[in-house]
C-alpha positions as CSV (number, residue, x, y, z in Angstrom):
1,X,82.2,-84.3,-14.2
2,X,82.9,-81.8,-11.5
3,X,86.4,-83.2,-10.6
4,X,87.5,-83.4,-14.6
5,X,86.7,-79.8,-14.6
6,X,88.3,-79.1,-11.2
7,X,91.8,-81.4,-12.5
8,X,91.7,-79.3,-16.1
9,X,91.7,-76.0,-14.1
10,X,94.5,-77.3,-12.1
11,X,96.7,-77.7,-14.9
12,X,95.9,-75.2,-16.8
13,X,95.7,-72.0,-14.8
14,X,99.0,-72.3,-13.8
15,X,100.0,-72.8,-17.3
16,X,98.2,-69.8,-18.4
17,X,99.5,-67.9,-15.3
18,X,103.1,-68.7,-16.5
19,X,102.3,-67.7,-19.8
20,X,100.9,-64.2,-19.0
21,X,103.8,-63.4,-16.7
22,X,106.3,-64.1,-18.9
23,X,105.0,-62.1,-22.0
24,X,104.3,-59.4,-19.2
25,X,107.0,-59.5,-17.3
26,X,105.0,-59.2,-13.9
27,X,103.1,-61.2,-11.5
28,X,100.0,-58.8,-11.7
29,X,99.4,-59.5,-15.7
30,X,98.9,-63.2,-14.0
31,X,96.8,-61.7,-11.5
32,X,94.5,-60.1,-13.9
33,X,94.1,-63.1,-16.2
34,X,92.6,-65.0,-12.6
35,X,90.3,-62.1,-12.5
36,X,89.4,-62.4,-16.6
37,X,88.8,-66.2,-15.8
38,X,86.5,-65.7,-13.0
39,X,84.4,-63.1,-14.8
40,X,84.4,-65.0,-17.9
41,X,83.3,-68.7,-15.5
42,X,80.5,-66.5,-13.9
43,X,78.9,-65.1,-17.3
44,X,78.9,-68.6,-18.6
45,X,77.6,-70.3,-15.8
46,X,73.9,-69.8,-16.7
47,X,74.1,-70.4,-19.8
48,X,76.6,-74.0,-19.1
49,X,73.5,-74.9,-16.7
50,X,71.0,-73.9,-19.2
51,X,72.6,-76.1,-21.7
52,X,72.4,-79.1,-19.3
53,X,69.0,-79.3,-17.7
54,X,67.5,-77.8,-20.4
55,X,65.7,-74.6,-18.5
56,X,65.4,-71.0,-18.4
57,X,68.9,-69.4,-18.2
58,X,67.0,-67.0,-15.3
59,X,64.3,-68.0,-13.1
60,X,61.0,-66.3,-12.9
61,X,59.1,-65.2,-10.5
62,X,55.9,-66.9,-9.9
63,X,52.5,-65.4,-11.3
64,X,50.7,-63.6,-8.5
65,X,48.3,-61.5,-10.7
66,X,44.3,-62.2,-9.4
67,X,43.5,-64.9,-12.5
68,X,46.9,-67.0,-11.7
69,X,45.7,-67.4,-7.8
70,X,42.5,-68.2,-8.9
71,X,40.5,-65.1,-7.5
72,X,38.3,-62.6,-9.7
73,X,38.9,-59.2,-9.6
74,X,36.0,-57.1,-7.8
């Protein structure tokens, strides 16, 4: 799964790196559209990995309260 993924990007950020710098006429439109990707690969990687094993999209933090540790509050 990993290595589709991996061989998709391959083939198609270049692609889309041509693209941009035509239309813009500059290597740092196709610079900015790697930045776009990466920002738009980390916001959906919790919710990809929620999607898959089926958990919280954020972990949480244990209970420590009195009643979760099993002590009674004096």
């Amino acid at each position: 799964m990993i290595n589709a993924v991996g061989n998709l990007g391959g083939g198609f950020g270049p692609m889309g790196i041509g693209v941009v710098v035509d239309r813009t006429g500059s290597a740092v439109g196709g610079l900015w559209f790697l930045v776009a990707a990466m920002v738009i690969a980390a916001v959906a990687t919790p919710g990809v990995r929620r999607l898959v094993e089926g958990g919280p999209m954020v972990a949480h933090a244990p209970d420590t309260s009195a009643t979760a540790t099993g002590r009674t509050k004096a």
